[in-house]
Structures are given as C-alpha cells and as structure tokens.
N, C-alpha and C positions, 0 to 999 in steps of 0.2 A: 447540451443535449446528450440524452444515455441512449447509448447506441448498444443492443445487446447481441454481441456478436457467437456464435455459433460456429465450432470447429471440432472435429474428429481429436479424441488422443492420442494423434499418432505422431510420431518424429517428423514427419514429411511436414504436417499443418505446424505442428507446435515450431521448426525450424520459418517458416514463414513468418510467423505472429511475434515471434522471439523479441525484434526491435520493438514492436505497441507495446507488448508484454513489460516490458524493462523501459520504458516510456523513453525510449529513444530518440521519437516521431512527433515531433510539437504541433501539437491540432487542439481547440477550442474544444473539441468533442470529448464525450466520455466515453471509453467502453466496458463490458462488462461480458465478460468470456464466462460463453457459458459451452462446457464441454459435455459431447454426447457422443455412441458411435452413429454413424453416418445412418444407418436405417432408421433412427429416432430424428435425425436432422431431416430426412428426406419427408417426413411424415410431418413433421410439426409444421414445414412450409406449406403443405398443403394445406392450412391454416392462416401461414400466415403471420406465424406466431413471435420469429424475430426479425429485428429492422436488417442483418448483414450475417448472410451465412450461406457454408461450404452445402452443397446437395451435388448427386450424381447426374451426369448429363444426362440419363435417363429418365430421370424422376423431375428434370426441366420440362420432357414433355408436358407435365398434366398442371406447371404452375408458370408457363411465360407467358403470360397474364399478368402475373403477380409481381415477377422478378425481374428484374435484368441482369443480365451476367457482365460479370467486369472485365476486359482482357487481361486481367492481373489475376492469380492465383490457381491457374488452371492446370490439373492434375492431370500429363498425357503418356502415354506408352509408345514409347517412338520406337516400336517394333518389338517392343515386350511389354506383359501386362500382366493379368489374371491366367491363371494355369488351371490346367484340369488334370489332377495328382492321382494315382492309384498305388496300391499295393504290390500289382503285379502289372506288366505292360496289358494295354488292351487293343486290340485293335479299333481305328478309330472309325472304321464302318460298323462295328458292333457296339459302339458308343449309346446307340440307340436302345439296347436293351437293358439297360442298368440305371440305377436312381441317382442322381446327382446331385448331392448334398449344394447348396448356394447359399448366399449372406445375404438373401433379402431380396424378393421380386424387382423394387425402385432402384437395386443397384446397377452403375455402368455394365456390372462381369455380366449379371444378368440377361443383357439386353443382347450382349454379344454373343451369350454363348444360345439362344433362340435366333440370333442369325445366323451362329454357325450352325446350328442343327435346331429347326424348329420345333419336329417332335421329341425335345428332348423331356425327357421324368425328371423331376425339378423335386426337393424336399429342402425348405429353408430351414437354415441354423444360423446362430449367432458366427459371426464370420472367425473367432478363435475358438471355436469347437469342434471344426471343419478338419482340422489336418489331427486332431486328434483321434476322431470319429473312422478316419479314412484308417490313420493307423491301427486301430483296433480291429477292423472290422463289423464296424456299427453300420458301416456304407462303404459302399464299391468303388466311389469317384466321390472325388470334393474339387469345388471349383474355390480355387484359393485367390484371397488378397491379400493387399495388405506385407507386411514380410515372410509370410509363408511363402511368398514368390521366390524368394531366396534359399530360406532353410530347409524345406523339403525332403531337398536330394538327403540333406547331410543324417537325415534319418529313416531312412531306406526309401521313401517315397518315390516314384515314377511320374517322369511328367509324361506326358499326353498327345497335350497341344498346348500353346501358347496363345493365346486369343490376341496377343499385342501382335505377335508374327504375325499370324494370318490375315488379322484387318489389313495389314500393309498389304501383302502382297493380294488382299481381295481390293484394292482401291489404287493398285499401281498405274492400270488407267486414266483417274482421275487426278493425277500428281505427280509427277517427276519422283521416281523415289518413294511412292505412296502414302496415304498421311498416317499419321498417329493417331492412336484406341483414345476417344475422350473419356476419361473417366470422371474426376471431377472440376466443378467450378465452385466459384464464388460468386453472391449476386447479393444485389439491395434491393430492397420493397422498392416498388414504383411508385407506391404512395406519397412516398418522401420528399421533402420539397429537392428541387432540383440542385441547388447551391450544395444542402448535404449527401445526396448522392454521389456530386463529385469530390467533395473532401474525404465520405470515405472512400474512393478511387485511392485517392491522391496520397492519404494514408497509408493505404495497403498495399500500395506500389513502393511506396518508400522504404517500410516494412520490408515488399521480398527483398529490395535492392540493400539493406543494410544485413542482411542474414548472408546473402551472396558475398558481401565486399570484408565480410566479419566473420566467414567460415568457423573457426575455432568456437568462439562465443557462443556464435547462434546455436552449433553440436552442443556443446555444451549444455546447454537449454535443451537442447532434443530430446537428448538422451534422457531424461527425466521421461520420458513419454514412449521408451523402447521397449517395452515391455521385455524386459530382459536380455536381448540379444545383444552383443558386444559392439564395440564402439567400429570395427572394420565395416561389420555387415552394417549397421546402422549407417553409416556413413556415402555406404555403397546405396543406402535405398532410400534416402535423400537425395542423391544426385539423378538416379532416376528419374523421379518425381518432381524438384524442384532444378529450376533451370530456365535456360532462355528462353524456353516456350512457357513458362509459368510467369517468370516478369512481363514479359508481351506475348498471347500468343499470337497476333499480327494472323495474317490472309490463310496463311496455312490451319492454325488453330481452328479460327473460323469454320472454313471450309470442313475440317472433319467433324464439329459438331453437327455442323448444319447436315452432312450427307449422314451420318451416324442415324440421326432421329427423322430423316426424311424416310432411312431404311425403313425402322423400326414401325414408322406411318404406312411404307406401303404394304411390311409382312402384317400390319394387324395387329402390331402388338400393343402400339402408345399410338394415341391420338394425335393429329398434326398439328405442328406446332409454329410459330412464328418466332423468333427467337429477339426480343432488344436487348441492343448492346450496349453498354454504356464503357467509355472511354475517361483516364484520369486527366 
C-alpha cells in the first residue's frame, strides 16, 4: 500500500524521516514523501488529502475527526519555542500596539501567542520572510519559527518573549516543572484500516529511534534541509525539537496538548476538540 506521507523541510522532520528515507525500516508499506511548509500541510488535512502527516497542534483542533495523532513524532518546546523578535526592545505591555508579522493563523506560535495576548494585531507571512521583514523594517514585531529561534540575536534582532518560557511557567500549576509548548505532531487518517495505522506507528517510531541511535548519519541527512545555517546551530535545533519527548511523548506530552487546545477552546479561538490517540 502507498502511503503518502507529508513533512515540513526542515532538519528537525527531515532528521526524523532520515532511517524511512534511506529504507533502513523494513515495512511492506510504500511511502511517498511528499514535502510542503507546515501551513500547506495544516490546510490540505483539512481535506484530508494525505494518509500520514506532520500539522501544528493547533490546526488538530478543526481535523480530530479526521486524524489521530501518534505519540511518535511530536515537536515540543520544553521551555523555549516561537519568539517574538524586534528591532529595537519593546515593552511587552505595549506589545499590544504594533502589527505582528506570524506564519500562518493554523500554526502552534499562533495559538500561543493569542493566549499570550489576545488582542493582539496579527499580519501573516511566509514564516522565512518574517526575520527578514522585521529586519528591514517592513514590520515592528515578527513571531519567529523555525531556526530563526536561534539566529536572530546573531543579526541585531531583540527577543521579546519566548512563548516556549512562558507556556511553562503559565502551566507550572498543572505539572511538576510545567509542561512543554506543543507545536507539532504527526497523525494518520482514521479511515485506514487499523492494522495499517499501526504499522505506520510502528515505522515512524523506529525511524526516530534509528536517527537518535545514528546521530552523525541522520545530520547528515538534515543538513540537506537547513536552509543554509551551519552544521553547530543545525545540530543545536534538532536536539531541541527531536528527543525523548518526540520518540514517546508519554503522559506529559499528552497532557500539554490536551490543556493547550482546551485553552484555545475556552479563549474562542479553535473549536473543541477531542483528541485520538493512536499508540505504535
């Protein structure tokens, strides 16, 4: 069977996929990687359109009907995330008067940064236009993803706020330690028979765990997908992103989706959701 799987070009996904990619992972199944950035992935689900693919925990709201999300693959900010970058410091009670460039309504940073301030002025862009735009002077604030989380500084930019910080310390009530910013998952159609739902679990788990156990290799593979930044930072924004809570994200993971978009349900923003799970 052709399974047409669906993933961002980023180092973070492309280090996950690396073992399928180089057919490392012995499965009867075919796949067929088809690459987009994440606000074309979030939209085509709402369709419906492929059988296994990455969408932003956000954009889970308006399709867990459709999907199930895997505890395998899942993209979290264990206390850093999405930033909101400026030219010049701002204060962050006067945040409110300025336009804030974002990457797309359906995405995670989105969701977060209308919890952290819900009147905020919102203008989307392609999410690498963003730190360019701010630089110029096209726009006052850019909410960045992606490795602009990183590079930023190194080009006079000002961070802000941290949205991955602050989710923690707004959810430290709710967790030992508070949980981590969900930004992405991975999910298969629920229409699929159930035997192939778990093989591609069962896959894509074995996937992250040979990119983990093969470090060198798997970068290697990455780097094709860094859009130019060097192999240190590259390295550095894979381990963020891919990790122990991306192999399993086990009770913890859970829990901060589900509070995430229960938020997001009670400000009005995403409609409520029920979230299935599916286990490799």
């Amino acid at each position: 069977m052709l399974i047409r799987l669906g993933h961002s070009p980023d180092a973070d996904d492309a280090f996950m996929f690396w073992a399928l990619a180089e057919g490392r992972v012995e499965t009867p199944l075919q796949f067929e990687h088809v690459l987009r950035d994440i606000q074309t992935l979030n939209e085509w689900s709402r369709e419906g359109r492929l059988e296994f693919t990455a969408m932003s925990v956000h954009n889970l709201a308006y399709v867990a009907d459709r999907y199930k999300v895997l505890m395998q693959g899942g993209s979290f900010g264990d206390g850093y995330g999405p930033m909101l970058v400026a030219r010049e410091p701002i204060p962050l009670e006067d945040l409110r008067r300025y336009p804030i460039a974002v990457p797309g309504r359906l995405t995670s940073a989105y969701l977060a940064l209308k919890l952290f301030l819900p009147e905020a002025q919102t203008i989307e862009m392609p999410f690498d236009t963003i730190m360019p735009a701010v630089l110029k002077g096209e726009v006052p604030i850019g909410l960045l993803i992606h490795e602009g989380q990183l590079t930023h500084r190194a080009v006079g930019l000002h961070t802000l706020l941290d949205l991955g910080a602050w989710w923690r310390e707004e959810t430290r009530n709710l967790w030992e330690g508070g949980l981590p910013l969900p930004l992405g998952i991975n999910a298969v159609r629920s229409d699929l028979p159930d035997a192939i739902q778990h093989e591609i679990a069962r896959v894509f788990r074995e996937s992250i765990r040979l990119g983990l156990e093969n470090r060198e290799r798997a970068m290697a593979y990455a780097m094709r997908f860094g859009r130019g930044i060097d192999p240190a930072t590259a390295d550095r924004f894979v381990r963020m992103y891919v990790n122990d809570l991306t192999l399993d994200m086990g009770a913890r993971g859970r829990r901060a989706i589900e509070v995430f978009l229960r938020r997001g349900a009670e400000a009005g923003i995403v409609p409520p959701a029920t979230v299935q799970w599916l286990e490799a």
